[in-house]
N, C-alpha and C positions, 0 to 999 in steps of 0.2 A: 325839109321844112322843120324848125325847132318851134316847139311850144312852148311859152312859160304862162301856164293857165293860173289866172288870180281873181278871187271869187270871196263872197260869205262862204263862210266856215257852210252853212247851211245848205247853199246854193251846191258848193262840191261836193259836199257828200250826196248830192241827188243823183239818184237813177241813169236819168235822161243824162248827167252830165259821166257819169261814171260810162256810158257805152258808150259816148260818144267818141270819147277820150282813148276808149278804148279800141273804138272803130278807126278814130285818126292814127293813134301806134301801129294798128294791121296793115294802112294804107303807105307805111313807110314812113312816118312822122315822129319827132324826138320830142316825148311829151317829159319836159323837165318836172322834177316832184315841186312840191310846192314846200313853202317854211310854214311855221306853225307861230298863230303872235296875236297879238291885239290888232283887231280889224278898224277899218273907219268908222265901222257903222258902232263900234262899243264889245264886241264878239270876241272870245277869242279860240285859238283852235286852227287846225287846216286851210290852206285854200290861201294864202295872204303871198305876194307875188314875192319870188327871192330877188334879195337885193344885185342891181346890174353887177356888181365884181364876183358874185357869184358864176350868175349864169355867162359873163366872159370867160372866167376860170371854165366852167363845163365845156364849153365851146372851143376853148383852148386848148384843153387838154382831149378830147377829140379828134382831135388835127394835128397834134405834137407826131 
């Protein structure tokens, strides 16, 4: 399972999201980093989803 977790800047930096994330990586889970940018809501900072040629690129190279 690959993660690409995309959130308020605010929202990732929480607790409950940081163990959980963390509890998904323990159970076997490829929790991709997040980009850093202006958010929808006006935010900017952590947590904003990386663009798909990204995370193909990660996946890709993975598997090479």
């Amino acid at each position: 399972w690959w993660i690409a977790p995309a959130m308020n800047n605010n929202m990732f930096a929480h607790p409950a999201v940081t163990d959980a994330l963390e509890m998904l990586g323990g159970w076997g889970c490829r929790i991709l980093e997040t980009a850093e940018g202006r958010m929808a809501c006006g935010t900017t900072g952590p947590g904003r989803l990386l663009e798909p040629e990204d995370v193909a690129a990660l996946v890709a190279e993975a598997f090479a």
